[in-house]
Every structure is written in C-alpha cells, then in structure tokens.
N, CA, C and O atoms as a MOPAC input file, in Angstrom:
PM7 MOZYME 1SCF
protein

 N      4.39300 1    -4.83500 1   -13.67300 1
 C      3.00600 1    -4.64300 1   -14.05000 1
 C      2.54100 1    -5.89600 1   -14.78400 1
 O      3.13900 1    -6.48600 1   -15.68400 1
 N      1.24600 1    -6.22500 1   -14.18000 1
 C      1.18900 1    -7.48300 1   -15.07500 1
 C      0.42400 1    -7.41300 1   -16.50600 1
 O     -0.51200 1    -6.66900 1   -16.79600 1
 N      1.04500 1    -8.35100 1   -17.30000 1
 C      0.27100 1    -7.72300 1   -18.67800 1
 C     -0.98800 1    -7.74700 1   -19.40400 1
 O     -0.99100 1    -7.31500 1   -20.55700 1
 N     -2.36600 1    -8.32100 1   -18.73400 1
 C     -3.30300 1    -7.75700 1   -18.61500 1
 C     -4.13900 1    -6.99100 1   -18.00400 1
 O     -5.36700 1    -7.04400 1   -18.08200 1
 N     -3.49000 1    -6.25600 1   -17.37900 1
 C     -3.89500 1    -4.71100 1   -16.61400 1
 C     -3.86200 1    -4.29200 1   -17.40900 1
 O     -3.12600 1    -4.48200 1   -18.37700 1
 N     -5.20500 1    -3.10200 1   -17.12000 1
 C     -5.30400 1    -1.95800 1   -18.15000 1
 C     -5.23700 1    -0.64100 1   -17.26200 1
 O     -6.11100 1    -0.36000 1   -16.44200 1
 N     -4.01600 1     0.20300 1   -17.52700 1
 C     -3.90400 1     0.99200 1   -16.31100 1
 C     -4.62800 1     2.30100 1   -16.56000 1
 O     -5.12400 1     2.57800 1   -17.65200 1
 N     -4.66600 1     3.08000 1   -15.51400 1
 C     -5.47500 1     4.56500 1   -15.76300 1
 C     -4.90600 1     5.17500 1   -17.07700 1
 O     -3.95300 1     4.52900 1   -17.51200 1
 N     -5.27800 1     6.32500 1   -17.85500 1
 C     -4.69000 1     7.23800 1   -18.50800 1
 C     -4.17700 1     8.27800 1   -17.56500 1
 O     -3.13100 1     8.76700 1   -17.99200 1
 N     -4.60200 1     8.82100 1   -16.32500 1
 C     -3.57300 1     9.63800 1   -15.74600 1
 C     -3.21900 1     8.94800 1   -14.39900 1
 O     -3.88000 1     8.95000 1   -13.36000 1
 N     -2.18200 1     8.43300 1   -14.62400 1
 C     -0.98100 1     7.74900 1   -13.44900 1
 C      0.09000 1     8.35900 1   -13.54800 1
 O      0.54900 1     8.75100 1   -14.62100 1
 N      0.80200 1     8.56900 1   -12.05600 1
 C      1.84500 1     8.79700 1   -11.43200 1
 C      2.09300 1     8.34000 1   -10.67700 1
 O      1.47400 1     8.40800 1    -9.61500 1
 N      3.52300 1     7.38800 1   -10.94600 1
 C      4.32300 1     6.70600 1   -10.44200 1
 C      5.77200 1     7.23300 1   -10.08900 1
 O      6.64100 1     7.63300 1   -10.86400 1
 N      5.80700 1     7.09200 1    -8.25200 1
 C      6.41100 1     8.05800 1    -7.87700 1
 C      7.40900 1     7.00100 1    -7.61700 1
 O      7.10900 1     5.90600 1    -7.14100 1
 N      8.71400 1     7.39500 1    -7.97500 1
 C     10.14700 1     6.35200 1    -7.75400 1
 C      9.98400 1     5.39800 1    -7.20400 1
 O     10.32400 1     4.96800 1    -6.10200 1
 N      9.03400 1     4.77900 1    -8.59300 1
 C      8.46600 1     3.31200 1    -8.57700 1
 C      9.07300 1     1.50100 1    -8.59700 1
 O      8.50100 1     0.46700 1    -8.94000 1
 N     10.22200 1     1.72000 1    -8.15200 1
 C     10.92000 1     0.95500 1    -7.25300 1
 C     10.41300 1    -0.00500 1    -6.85800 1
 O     10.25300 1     0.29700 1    -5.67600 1
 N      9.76100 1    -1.63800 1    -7.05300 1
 C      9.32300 1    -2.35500 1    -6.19200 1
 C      8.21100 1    -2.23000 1    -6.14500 1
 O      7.60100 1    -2.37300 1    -5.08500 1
 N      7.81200 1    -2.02400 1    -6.91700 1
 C      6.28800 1    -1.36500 1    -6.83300 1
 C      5.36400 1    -2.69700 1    -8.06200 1
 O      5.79600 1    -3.24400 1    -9.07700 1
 N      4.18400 1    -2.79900 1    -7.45800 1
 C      4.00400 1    -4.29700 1    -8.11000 1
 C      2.33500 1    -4.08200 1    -8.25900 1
 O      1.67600 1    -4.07600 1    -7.21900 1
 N      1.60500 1    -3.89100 1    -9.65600 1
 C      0.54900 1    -3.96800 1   -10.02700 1
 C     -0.00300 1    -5.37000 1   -10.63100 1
 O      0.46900 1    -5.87700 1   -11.64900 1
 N     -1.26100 1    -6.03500 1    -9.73300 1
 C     -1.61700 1    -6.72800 1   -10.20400 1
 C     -2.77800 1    -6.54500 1   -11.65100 1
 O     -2.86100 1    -5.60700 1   -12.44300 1
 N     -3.38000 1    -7.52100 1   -11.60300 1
 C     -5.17400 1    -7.29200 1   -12.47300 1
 C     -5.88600 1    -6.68500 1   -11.43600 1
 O     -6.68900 1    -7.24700 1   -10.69200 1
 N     -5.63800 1    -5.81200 1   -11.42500 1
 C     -6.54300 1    -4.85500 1   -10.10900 1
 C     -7.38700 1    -3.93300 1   -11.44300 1
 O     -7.10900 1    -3.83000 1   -12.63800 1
 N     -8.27500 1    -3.47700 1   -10.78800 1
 C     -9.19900 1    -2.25300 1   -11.40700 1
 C     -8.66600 1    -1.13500 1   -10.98000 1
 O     -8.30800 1    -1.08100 1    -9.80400 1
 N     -8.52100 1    -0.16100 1   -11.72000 1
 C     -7.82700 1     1.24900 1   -11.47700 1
 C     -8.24400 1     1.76500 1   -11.93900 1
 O     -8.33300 1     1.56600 1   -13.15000 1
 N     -8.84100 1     2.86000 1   -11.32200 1
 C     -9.41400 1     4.18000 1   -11.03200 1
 C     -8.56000 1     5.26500 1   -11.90700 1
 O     -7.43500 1     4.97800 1   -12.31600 1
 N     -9.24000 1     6.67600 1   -12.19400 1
 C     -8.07700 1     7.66700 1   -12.89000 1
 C     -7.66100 1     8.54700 1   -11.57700 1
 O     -8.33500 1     8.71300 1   -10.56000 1
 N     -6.01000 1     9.20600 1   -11.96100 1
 C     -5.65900 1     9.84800 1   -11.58000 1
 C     -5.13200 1     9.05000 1   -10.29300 1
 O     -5.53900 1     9.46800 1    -9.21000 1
 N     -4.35100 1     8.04900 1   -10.29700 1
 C     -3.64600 1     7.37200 1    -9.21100 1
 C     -2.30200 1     7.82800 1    -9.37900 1
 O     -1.70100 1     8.04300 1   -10.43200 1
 N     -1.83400 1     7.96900 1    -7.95400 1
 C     -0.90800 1     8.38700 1    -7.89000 1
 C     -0.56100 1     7.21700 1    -6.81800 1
 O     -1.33100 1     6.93200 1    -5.90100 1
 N      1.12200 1     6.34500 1    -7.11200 1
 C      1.26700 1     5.09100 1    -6.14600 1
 C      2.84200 1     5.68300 1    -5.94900 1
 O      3.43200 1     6.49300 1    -6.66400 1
 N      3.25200 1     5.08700 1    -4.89300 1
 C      5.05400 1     5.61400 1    -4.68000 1
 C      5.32600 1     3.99400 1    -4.50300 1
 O      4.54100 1     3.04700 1    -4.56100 1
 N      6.79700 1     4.05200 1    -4.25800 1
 C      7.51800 1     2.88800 1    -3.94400 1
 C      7.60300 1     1.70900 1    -3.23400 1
 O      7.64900 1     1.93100 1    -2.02400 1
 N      7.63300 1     0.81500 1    -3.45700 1
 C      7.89400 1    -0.60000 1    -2.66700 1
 C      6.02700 1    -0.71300 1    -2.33700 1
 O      5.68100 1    -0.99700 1    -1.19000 1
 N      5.32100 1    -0.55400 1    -3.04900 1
 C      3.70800 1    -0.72400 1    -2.87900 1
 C      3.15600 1    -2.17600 1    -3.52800 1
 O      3.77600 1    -2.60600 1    -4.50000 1
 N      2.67300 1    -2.50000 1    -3.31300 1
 C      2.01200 1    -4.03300 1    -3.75900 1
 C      0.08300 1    -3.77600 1    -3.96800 1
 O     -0.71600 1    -3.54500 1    -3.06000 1
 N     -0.17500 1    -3.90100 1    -5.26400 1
 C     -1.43000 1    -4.05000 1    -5.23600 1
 C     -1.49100 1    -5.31700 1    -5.68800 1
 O     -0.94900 1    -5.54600 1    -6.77000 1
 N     -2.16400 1    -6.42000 1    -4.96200 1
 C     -1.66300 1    -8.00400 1    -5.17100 1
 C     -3.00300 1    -8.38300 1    -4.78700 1
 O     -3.95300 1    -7.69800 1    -4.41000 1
 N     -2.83500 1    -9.93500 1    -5.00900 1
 C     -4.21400 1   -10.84000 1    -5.27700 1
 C     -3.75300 1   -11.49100 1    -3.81800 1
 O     -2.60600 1   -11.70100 1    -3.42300 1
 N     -5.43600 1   -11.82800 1    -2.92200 1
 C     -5.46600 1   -12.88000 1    -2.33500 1
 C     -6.64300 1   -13.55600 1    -1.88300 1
 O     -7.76700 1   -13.11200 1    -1.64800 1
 N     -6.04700 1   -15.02300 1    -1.78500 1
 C     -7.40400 1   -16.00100 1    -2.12800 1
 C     -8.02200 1   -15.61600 1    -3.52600 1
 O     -9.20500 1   -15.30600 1    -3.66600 1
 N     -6.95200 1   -15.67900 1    -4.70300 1
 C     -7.83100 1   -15.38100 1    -5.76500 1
 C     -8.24200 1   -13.89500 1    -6.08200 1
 O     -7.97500 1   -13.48100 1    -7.21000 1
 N     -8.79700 1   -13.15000 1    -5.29200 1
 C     -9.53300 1   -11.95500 1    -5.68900 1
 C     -8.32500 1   -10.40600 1    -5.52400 1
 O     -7.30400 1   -10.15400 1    -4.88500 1
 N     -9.01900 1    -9.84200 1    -6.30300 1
 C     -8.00500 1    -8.54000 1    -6.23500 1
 C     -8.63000 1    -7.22700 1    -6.39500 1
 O     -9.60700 1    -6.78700 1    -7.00000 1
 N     -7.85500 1    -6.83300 1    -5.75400 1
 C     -8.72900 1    -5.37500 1    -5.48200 1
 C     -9.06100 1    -4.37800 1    -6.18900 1
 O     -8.34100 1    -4.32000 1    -7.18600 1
 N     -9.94300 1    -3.42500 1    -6.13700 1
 C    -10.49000 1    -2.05800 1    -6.98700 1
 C    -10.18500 1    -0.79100 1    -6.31500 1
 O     -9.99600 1    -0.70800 1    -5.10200 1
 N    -10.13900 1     0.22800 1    -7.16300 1
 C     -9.35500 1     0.99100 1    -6.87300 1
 C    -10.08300 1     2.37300 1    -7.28900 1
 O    -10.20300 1     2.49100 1    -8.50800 1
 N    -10.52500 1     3.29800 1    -6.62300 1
 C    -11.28300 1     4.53800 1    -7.12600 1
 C    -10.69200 1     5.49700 1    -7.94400 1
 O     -9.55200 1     5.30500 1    -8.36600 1
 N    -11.40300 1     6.64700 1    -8.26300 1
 C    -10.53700 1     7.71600 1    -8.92900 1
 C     -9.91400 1     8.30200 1    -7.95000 1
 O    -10.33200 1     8.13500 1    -6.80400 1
 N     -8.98700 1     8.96600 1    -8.15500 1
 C     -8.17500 1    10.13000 1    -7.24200 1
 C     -7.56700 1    10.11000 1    -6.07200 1
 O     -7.59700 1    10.91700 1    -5.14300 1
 N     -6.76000 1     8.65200 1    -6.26900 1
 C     -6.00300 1     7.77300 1    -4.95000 1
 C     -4.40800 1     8.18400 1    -4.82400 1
 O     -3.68900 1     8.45500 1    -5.78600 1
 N     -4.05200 1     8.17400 1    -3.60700 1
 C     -2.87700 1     8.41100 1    -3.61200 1
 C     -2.50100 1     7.48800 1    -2.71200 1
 O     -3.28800 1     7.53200 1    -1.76600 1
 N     -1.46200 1     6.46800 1    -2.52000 1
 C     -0.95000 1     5.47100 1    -2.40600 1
 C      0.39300 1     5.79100 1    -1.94000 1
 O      1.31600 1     5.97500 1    -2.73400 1
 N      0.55500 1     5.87600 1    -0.45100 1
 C      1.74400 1     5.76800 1    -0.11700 1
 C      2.75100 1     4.82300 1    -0.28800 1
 O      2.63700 1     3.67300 1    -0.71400 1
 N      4.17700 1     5.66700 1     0.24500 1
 C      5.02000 1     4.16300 1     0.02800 1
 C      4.97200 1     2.91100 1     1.17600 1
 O      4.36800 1     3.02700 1     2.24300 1
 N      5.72200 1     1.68100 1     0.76200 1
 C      5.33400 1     0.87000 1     1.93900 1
 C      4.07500 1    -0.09900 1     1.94400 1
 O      4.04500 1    -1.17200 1     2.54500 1
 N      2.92500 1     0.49300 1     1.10200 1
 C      1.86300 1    -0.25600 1     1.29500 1
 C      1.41200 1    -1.76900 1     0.45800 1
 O      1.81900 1    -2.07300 1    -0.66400 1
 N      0.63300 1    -2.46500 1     1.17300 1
 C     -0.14700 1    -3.47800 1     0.26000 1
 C     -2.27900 1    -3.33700 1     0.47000 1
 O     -3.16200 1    -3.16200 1     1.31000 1
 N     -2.11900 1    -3.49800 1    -0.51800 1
 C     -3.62100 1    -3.48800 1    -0.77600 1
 C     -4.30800 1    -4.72400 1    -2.13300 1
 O     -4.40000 1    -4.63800 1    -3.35700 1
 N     -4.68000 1    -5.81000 1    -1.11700 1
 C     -4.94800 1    -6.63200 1    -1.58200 1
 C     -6.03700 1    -7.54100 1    -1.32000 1
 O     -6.48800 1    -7.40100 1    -0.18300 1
 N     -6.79800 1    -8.74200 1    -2.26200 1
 C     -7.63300 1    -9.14200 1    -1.94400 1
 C     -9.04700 1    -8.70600 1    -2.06200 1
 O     -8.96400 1    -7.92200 1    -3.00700 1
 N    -10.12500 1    -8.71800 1    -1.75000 1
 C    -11.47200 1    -8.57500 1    -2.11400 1
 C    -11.38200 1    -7.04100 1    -1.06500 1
 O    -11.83800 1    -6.99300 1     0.07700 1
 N    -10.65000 1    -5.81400 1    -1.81700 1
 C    -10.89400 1    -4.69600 1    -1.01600 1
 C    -11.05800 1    -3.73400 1    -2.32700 1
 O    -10.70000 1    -3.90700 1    -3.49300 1
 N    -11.71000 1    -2.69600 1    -1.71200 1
 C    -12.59200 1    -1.84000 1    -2.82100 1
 C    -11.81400 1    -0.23600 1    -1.97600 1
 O    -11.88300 1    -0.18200 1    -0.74900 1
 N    -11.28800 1     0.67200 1    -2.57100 1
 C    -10.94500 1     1.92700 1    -1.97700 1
 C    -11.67300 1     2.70600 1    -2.82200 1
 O    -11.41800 1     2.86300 1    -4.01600 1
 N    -12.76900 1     3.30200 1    -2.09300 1
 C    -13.16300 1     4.56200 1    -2.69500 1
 C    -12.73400 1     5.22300 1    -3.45300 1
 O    -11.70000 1     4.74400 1    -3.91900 1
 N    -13.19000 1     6.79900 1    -4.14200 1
 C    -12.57900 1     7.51500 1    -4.90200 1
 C    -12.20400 1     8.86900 1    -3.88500 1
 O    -12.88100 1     9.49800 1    -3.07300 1
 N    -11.02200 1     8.96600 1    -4.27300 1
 C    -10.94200 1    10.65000 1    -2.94900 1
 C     -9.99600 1     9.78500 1    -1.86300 1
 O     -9.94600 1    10.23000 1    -0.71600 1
 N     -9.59300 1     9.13300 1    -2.03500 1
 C     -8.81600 1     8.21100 1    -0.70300 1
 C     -7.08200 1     8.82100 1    -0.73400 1
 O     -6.40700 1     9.19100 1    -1.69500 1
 N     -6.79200 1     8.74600 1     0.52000 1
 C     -5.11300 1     8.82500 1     0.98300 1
 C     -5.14900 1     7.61400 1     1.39600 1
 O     -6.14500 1     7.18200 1     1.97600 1
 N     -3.74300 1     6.64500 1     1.09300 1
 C     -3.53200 1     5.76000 1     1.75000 1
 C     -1.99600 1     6.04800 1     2.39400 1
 O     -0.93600 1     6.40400 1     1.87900 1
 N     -2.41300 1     5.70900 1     3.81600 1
 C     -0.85500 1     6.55500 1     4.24100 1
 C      0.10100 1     5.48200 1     4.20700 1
 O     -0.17800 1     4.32100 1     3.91100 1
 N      1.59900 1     6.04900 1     4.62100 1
 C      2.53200 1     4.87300 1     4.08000 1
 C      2.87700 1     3.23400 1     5.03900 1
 O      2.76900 1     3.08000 1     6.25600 1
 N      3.14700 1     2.57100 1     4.37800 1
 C      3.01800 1     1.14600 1     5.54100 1
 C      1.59600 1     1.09000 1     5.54300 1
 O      1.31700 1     0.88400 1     6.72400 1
 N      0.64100 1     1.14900 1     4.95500 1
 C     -0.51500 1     0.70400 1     5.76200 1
 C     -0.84600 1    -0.35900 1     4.72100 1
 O     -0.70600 1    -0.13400 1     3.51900 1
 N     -1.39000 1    -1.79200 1     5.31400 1
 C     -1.82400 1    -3.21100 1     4.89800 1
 C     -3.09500 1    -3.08000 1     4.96200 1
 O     -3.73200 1    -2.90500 1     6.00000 1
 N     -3.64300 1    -3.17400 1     3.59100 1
 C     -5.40000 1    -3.43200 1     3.30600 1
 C     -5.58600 1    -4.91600 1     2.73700 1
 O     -5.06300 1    -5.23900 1     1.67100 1
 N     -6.15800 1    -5.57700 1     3.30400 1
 C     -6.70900 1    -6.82700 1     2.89800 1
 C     -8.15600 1    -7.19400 1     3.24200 1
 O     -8.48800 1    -7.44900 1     4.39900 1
 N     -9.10900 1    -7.21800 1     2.08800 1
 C    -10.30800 1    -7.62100 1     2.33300 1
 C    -10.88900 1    -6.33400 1     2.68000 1
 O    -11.88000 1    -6.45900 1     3.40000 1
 N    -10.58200 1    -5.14900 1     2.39400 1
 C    -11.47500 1    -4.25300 1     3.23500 1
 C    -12.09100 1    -3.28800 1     2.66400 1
 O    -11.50900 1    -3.05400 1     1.60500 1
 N    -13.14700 1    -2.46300 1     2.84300 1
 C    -14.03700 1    -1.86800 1     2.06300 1
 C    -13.44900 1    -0.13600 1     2.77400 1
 O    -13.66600 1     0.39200 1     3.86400 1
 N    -12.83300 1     0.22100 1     1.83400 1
 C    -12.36100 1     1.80000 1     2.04000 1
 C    -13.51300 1     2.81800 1     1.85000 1
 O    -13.85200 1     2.77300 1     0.66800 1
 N    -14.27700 1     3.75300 1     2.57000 1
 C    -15.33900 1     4.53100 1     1.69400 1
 C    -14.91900 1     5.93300 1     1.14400 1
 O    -14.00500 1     6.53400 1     1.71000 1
 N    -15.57500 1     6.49500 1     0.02000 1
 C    -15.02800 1     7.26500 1    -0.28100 1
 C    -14.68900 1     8.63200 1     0.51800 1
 O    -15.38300 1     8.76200 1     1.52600 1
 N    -13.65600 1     9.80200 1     0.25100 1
 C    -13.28900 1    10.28400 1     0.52100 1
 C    -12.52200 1     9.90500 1     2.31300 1
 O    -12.95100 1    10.25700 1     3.41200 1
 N    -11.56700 1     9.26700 1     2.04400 1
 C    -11.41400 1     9.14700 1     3.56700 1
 C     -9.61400 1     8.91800 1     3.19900 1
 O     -9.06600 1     8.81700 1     2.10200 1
 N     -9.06700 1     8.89100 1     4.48700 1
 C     -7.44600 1     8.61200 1     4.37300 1
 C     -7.48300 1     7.69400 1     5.66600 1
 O     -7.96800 1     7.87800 1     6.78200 1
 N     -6.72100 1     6.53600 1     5.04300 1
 C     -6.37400 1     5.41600 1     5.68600 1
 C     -4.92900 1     5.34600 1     6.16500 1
 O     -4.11600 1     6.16000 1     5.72800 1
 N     -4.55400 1     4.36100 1     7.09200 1
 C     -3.43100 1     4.25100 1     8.28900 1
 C     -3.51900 1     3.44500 1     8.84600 1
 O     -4.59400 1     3.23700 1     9.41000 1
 N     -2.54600 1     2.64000 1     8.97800 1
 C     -2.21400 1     1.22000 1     9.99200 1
 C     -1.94700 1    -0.18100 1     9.24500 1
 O     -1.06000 1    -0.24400 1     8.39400 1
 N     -2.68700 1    -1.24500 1     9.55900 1
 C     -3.21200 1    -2.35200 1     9.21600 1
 C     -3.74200 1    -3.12200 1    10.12700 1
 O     -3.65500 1    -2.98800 1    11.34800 1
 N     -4.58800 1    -4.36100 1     9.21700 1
 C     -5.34500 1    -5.25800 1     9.84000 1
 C     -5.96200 1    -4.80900 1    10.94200 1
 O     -6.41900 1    -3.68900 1    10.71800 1
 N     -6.15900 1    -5.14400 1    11.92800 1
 C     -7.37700 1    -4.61000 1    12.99100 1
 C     -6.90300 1    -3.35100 1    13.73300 1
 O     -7.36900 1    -2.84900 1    14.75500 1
 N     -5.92800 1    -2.98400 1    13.02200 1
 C     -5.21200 1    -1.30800 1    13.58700 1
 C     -5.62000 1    -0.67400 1    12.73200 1
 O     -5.34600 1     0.52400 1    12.81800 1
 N     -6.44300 1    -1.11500 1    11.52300 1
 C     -6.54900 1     0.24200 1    10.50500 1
 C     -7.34500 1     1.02400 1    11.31200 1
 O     -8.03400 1     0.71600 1    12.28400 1
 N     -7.13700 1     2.16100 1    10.72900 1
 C     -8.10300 1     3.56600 1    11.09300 1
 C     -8.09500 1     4.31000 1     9.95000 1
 O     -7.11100 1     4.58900 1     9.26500 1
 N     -9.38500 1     4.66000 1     9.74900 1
 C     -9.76600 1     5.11100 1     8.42700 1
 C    -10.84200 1     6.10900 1     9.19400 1
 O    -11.73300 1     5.83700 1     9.99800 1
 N    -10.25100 1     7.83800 1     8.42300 1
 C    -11.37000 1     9.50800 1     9.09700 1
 C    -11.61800 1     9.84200 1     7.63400 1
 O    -11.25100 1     9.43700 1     6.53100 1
 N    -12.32100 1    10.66600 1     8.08800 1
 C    -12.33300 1    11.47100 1     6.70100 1
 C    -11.29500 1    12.21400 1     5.98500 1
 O    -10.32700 1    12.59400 1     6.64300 1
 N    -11.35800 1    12.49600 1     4.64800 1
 C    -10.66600 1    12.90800 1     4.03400 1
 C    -10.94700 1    14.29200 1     3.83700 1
 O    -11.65200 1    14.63200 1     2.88600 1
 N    -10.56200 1    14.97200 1     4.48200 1
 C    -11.22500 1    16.89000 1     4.15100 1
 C    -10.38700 1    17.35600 1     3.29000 1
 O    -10.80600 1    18.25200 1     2.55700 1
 N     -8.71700 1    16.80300 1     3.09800 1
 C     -7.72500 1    17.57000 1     2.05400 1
 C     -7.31900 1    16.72700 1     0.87300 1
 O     -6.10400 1    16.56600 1     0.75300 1
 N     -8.12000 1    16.14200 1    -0.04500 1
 C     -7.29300 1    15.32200 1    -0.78300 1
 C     -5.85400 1    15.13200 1    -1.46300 1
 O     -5.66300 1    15.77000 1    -2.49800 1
 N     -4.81400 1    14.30600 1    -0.97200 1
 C     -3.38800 1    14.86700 1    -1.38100 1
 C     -3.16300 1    14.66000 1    -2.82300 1
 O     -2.06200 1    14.65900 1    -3.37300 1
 N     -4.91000 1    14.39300 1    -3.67400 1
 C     -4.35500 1    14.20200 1    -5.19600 1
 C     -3.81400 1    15.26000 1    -5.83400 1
 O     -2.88800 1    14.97200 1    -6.59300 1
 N     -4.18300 1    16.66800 1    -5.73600 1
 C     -4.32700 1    17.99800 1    -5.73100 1
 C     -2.95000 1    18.43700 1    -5.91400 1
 O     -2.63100 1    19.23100 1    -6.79900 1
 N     -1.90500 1    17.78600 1    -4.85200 1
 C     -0.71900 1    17.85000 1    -5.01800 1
 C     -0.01300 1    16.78900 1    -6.11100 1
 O      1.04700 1    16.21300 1    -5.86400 1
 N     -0.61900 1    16.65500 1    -7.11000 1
 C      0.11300 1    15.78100 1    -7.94500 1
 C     -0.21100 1    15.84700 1    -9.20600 1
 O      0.50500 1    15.40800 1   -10.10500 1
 N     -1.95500 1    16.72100 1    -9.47200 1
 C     -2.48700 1    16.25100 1   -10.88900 1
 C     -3.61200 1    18.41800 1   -10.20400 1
 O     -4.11500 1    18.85500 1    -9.16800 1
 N     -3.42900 1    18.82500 1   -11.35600 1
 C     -4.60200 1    19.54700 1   -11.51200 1
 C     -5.76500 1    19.47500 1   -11.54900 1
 O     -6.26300 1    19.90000 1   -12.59200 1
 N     -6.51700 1    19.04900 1   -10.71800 1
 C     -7.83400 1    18.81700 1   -11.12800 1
 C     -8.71800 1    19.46600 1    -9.65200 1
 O     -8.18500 1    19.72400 1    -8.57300 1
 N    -10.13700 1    19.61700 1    -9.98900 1
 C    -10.68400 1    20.01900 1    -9.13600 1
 C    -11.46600 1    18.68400 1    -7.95900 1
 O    -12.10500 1    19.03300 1    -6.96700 1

C-alpha cells in the first residue's frame, strides 16, 4: 500500500497476497482479493466508486473511473476506461464487456442495503 493513500473505512481484503494499492481514490465498502494491482499509468491513476468488488487477477489502472455498484470479474485488465455505475465487468482491453449489474456481489461481504 502506498503511503499516501487514504484508504476506505470499510475495506475487505480478501487473502491479500500480491495485491498492490496505488494513490488511487477509493470509494467505501471495497472489497479487493488477491494478486490485484490498482496502479498508475502514464502518470494518472484511477478512481474507484463505493461498493466495488474486485476480483482476483485483476489490474485497473490509469485514467479509469469505476462506478459505484461495480463487479469486477477476475483477470479482467482496465486501463483508461470509464466503468458506469452499477455494472459488472470481464475481459480486457478491446475484449472488455461491461452489462449491467442487477446483483451486486457487495452484499455478500458487508451488510448494507
């Protein structure tokens, strides 16, 4: 974690292993798993909504913004890209595919409505 991040008050970090927070903006109620990279590129670094869940496998980096209400499924590479809210993401680079989000998997991690 780098040491001017200021991280959420409710985070869960799931057998956080390899797992690498930049100066990113963070959202409450993130939930990130293992071997994940939220990293800088070309300089800029990414933002991060409330009520994210962050598979393992992933990077999300660069001038990309993820909504609030987001799944990011596992392995999937975000760079530069504008996530909107409520939606769950999959793939990378010109394979992403991003639907809506009808079940948010934060629900399974934090009580909240």
């Amino acid at each position: 974690m780098y040491y001017k991040i200021k991280l959420p008050d409710y985070l869960y970090v799931v057998h956080g292993l390899g797992t690498v927070f930049s100066k990113s903006k963070y959202g409450e109620y993130l939930v990130i798993f293992q071997n994940t990279t939220i990293g800088v590129h070309n300089g800029m670094y990414p933002v991060i909504g409330d009520r994210v869940v962050i598979y393992p496998n992933c990077l999300v980096a660069g001038n990309t913004r993820i909504g609030n209400n987001c799944t990011i499924g596992a392995g999937s590479i975000i760079i530069n890209q504008e996530i909107p809210d409520n939606s769950i993401v999959f793939g990378n680079g010109k394979k992403l595919t991003i639907k809506e989000n009808k079940k948010n998997a934060i629900k399974n991690y934090f009580l909240i409505e």
